[in-house]
N, C-alpha and C positions, 0 to 999 in steps of 0.2 A: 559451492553452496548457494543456491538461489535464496534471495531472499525476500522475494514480495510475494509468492505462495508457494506450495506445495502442489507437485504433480497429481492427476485425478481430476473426479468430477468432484463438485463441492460438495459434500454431505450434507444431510438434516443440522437444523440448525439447534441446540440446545436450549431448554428453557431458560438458560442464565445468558444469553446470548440473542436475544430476544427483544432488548429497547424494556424489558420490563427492572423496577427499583433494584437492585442487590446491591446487601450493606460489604462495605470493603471487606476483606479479610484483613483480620490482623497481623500485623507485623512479627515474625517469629519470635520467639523468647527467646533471650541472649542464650539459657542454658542449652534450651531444645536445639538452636543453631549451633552450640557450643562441641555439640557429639551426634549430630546429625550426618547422616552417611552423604556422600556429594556420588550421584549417578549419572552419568552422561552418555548421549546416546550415539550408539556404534557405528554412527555415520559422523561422526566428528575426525577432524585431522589428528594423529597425533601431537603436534607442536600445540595445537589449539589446547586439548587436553589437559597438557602439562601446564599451558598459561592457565585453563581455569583453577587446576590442583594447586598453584601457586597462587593464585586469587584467598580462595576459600583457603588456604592452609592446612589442607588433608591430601590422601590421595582418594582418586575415582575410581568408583568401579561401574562397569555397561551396565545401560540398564535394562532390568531382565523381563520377560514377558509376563511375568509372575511377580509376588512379590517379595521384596530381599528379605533373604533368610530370618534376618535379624531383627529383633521387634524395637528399633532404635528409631527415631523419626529420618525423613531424609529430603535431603533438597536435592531437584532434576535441573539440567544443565541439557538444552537439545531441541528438537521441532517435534516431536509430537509423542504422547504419554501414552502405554497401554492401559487399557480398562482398570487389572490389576491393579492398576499402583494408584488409581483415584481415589485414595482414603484417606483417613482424618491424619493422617502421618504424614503426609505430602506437606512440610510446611512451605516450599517457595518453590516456584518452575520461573526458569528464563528461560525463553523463549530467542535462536537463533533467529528467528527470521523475524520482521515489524510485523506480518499479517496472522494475527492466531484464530482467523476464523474454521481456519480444520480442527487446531487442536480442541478447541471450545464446542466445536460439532461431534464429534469422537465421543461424548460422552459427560456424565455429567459431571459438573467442575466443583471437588471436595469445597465448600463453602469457607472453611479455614484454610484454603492455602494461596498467597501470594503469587500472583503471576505479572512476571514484567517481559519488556521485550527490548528488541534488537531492531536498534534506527540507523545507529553510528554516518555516517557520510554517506547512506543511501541517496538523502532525500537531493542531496548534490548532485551525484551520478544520474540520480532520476528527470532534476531538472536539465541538465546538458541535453539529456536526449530530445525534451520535448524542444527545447531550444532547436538541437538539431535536424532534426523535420522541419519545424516551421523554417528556419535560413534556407531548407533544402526545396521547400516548395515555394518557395516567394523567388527563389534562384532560377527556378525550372530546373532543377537538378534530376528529376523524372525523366521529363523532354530531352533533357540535353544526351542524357543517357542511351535513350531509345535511339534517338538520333545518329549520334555515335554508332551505335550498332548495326545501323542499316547503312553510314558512311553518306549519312545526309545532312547539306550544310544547308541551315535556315536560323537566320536571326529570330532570337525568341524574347518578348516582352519580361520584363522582370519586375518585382515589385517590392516596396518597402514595406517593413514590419513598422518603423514608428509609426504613432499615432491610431495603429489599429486596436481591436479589443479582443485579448482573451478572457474566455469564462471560466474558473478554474473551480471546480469541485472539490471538498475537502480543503481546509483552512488552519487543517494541524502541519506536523510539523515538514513535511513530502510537499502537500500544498503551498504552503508559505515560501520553500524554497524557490519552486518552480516560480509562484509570483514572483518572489526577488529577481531571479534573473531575466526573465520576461520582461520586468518593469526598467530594470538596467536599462535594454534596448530601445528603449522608448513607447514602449505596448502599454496598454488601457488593461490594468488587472483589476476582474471584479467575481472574489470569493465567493462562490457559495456555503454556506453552513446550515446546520439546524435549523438556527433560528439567529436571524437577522443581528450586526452590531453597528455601533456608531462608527461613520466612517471621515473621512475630512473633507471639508468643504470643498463647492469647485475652486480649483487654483489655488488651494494651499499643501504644507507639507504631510504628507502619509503619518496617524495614526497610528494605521491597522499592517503593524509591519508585513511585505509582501505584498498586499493590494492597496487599490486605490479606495476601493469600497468593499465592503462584505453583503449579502443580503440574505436571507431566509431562502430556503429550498422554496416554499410557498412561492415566491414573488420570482422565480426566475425566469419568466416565459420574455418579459420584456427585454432582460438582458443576451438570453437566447439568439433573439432577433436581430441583434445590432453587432454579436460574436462574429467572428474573425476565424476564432480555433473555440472551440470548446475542450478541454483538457479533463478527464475524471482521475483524481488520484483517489477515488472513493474506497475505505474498506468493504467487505462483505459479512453485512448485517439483516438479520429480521428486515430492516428499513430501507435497505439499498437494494437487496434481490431483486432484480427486472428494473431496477428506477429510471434507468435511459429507455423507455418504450415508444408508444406510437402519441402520446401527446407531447410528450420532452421533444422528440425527433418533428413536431409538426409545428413548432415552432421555431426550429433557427431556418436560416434564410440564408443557406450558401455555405458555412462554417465547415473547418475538416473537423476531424471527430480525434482527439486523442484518449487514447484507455491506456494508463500506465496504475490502476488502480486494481480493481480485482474485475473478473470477466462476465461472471455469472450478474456483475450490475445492470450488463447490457442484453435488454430484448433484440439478438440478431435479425430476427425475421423485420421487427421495425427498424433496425438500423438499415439492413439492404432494400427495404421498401423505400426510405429516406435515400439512399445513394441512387437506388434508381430513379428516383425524381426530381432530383438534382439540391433537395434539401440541405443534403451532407454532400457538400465538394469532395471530399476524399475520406478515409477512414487510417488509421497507424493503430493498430492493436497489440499490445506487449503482453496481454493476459486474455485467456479464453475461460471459460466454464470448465470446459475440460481440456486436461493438457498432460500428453503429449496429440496436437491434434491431426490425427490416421489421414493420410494423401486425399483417400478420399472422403473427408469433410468439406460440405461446402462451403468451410468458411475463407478457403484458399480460393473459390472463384467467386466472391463478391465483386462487386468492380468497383476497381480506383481503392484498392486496398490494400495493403500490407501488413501483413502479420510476421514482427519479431520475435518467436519464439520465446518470452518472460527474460528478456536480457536487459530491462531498463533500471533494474537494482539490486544486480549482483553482491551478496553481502559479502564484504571479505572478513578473515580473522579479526583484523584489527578491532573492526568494527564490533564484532564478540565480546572480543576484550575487552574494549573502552566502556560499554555499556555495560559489561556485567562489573570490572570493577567497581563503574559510577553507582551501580543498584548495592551491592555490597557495601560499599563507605557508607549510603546513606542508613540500610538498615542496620549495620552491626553499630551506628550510630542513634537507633531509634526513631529515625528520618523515615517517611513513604515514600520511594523512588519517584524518581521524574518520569520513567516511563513506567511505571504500571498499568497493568490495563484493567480497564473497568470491565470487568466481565457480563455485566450488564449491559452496557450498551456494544460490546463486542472488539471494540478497541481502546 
């Protein structure tokens, strides 16, 4: 089960999904939830299945292209909803995966129904990886490899990560982590978000857990400049589509480029403009626009680039599980879950 997107090209984006105001949906009625049908979708694991049936306290049934016989309301369990079943009966979708910007494109999103999602220990897994490039390219882990391969011995310069600076995109909860472990190391984390927060003075202790500072999307040209790694954990919104293009990329000065975020953020043609000019040192891409990407796409011969085929936040069950009982306690409690998503702004 992947879990930072879904295969394909990105879809149109929905007007609810769009950066424009929409008011929450409400919390389902204890009774509506009470006799609510629970549907889950046919690519689920069995054992998964039976955790969610035991969750909710019914049993499941697939969910059908059409919609269920029964005119009872029903909550979805699964990655992505058919047309059908987008009506006022739909009281709550969880969401396997963290990114619902397919599901949210697909169509438009019943105004009354609940949608939460699925984080569970991604943003962990996701930070290790970017961890693990940068150790690999400050090691010469490339070089040493090539090397290796040709049965050529040449002393290779190595370099330290403390004290240099990552740019880290996205400031929730994938971002945050990735700051944490970066900053472990001794690395200069400095969030981008929306819009700009207070952050801690020079030389005192961190605020803004995860980074040293946050700033506005607006202001990042200068921190750009001074990056080391640029990291995007960005979703895909109205507001991200193309947002890595040809003025972002004309601004850093030597940075590798990491995408563990969604793909369609990155204007390619500006990213390999930037690698061919030495702007962008290297490129690690874990998500594309379109995926699965066909031999011959160029994005396999960029230079100084690797593409891991979306393996930087594999969801597992667990992770299912723990989110959707946590979204559970809270509503059949009266509580808004911790992760639901704003369908407005698209995560």
């Amino acid at each position: 089960m992947t879990g930072n997107t879904a295969a394909g090209q990105s879809p149109p984006f929905s007007p609810l999904a769009c950066g424009l105001p929409v008011p929450p949906a409400p919390l389902p009625a204890p009774d509506a939830l009470a006799r609510a049908l629970l549907l889950v979708s046919p690519s689920l694991e069995a054992g998964l299945v039976r955790e969610v049936e035991r969750i909710a306290g019914r049993p499941a049934q697939t969910l059908p292209e059409g919609p269920p016989p029964s005119g009872e309301p029903y909550l979805c369990v699964g990655g992505s909803l058919p047309g059908a079943l987008r009506t006022d009966r739909l009281l709550w979708f969880h969401s396997v995966t963290a990114g619902t910007d397919r599901l949210l494109g697909a169509g438009p999103w019943p105004a009354s129904a609940l949608l939460t999602r699925t984080v569970g220990r991604m943003g962990e897994r996701m930070a290790q990886y970017v961890l693990g490039w940068v150790l690999a390219e400050c090691q010469a882990v490339p070089e040493f490899t090539a090397q290796h391969a040709r049965a050529h011995w040449e002393q290779l310069r190595t370099e330290l990560i403390a004290g240099q600076t990552a740019v880290i995109y996205g400031t929730g909860r994938i971002g945050a982590a990735v700051g944490r472990l970066l900053g472990a190391c001794g690395i200069r984390t400095v969030g981008v978000a929306r819009t700009a927060r207070s952050g801690p003075a020079p030389g005192s202790a961190r605020t803004v857990p995860g980074f040293d500072r946050v700033i506005g999307a607006a202001e990042d040209a200068e921190a750009l400049g001074g990056a080391r790694w640029v990291v995007s954990t960005l979703p895909l919104t109205a507001a991200t589509a193309g947002f890595f293009g040809p003025a972002r990329f004309a601004a850093v000065r030597g940075a590798t480029f990491v995408n563990v975020g969604r793909g369609a953020t990155v204007d390619l043609a500006a990213l390999e403009s930037a690698l061919a000019d030495g702007r962008v040192r290297r490129a690690v891409l874990d998500v594309l626009a379109k995926e699965p990407a066909a031999p011959e796409d160029p994005v396999w011969r960029l230079p100084r680039t690797v593409v891991t085929s979306h393996s930087s936040g594999i969801t597992a069950e667990e992770d299912v599980v723990g989110d959707f009982t946590a979204a559970w306690e809270a509503v059949t409690a009266g509580r808004r879950p911790e992760l639901t998503v704003d369908v407005g702004r698209g995560y």
